[in-house]
C-alpha positions as CSV (number, residue, x, y, z in Angstrom):
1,X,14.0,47.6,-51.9
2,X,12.8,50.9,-54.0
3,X,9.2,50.8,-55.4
4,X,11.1,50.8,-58.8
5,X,13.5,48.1,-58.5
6,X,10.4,45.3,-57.8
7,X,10.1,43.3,-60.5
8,X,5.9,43.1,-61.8
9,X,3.8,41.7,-64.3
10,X,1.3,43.0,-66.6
11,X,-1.0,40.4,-67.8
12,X,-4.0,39.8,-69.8
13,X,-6.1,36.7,-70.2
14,X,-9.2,35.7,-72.2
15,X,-11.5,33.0,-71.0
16,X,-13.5,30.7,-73.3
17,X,-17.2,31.9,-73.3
18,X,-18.8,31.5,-70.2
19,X,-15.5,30.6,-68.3
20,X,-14.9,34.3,-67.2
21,X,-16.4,33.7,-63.5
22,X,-14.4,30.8,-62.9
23,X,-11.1,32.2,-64.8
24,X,-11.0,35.5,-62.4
25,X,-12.4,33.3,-58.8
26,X,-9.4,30.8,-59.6
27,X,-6.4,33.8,-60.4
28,X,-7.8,35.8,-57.4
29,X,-7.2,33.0,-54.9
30,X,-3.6,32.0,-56.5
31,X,-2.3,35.6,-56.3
32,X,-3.7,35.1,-52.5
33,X,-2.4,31.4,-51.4
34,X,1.2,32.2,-53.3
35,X,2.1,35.1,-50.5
36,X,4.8,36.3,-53.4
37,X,3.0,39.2,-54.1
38,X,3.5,43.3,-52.5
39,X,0.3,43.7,-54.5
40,X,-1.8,43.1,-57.2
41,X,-5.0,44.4,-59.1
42,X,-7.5,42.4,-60.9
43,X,-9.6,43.6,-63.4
44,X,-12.1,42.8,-65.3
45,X,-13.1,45.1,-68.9
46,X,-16.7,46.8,-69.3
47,X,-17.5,45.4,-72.9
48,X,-15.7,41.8,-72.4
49,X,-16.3,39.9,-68.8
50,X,-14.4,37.3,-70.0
51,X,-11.1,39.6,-70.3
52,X,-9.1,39.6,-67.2
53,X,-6.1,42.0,-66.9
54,X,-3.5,41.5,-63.7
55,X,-1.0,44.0,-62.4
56,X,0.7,41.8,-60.3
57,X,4.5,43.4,-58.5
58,X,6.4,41.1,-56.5
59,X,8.1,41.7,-53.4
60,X,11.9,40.9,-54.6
61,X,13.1,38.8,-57.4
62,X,13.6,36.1,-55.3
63,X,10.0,36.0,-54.4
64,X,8.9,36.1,-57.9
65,X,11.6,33.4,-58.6
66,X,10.4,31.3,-55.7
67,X,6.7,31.6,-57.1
68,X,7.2,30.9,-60.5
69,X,9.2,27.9,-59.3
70,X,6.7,26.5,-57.2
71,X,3.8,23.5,-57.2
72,X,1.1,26.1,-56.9
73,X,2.4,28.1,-59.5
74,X,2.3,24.9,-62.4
75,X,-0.8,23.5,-60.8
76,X,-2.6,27.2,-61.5
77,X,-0.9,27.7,-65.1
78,X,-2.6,24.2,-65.9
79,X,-5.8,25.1,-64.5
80,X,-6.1,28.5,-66.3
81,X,-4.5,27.3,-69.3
82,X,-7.8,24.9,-69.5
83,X,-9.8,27.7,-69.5
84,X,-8.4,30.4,-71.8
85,X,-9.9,31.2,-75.4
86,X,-6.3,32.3,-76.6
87,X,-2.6,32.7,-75.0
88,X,-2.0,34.8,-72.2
89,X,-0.1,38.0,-72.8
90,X,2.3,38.8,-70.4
91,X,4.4,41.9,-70.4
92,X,7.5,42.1,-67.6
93,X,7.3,45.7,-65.9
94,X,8.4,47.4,-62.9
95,X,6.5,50.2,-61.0
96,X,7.3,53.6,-61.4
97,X,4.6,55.6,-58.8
98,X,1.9,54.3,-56.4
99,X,-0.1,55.8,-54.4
100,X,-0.1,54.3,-50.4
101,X,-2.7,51.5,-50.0
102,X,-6.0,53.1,-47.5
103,X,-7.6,50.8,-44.8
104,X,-11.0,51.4,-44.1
């Protein structure tokens, strides 16, 4: 499958004050356990810790479709949704250029 033709997720969250910590530990280890994932980045913004943004691209459709389907996937949308100031914003993208992942 092209680079282009994976389907990927922009997403933004805000946690309730003081939640931030927990909000970005419990995403990071679902984007880990779900194994649906070709990559993603995490980050966090300089003048709000409690913003989270995700680039998250799949590694086929059916990947994504098995993920979104799954246990672990309602089971995390609860837990996050418990801690969020305001609703998520998701934006559904694909990638157009990245760069080769380095080891070391």
């Amino acid at each position: 499958m092209a680079l282009q033709d994976q389907p990927a997720y922009l997403i933004k969250m805000r946690a309730k004050p003081g939640l931030g910590d927990k909000l970005f530990a419990l995403a990071t280890e679902g984007m880990e356990k779900s194994g649906a994932s070709d990559r993603f980045t995490i980050v966090r913004e300089d003048d709000d810790p409690d913003v989270l943004w995700n680039v998250e691209i799949f590694r086929s459709h059916e990947a994504k479709d098995a993920y979104e389907n799954s246990p672990l996937a309602d089971e995390l949308r609860d837990e996050i949704i418990g801690l969020l100031a305001e609703p998520p914003t998701r934006i559904n993208v694909h990638p157009y250029a990245a760069a080769p992942v380095v080891e070391g």
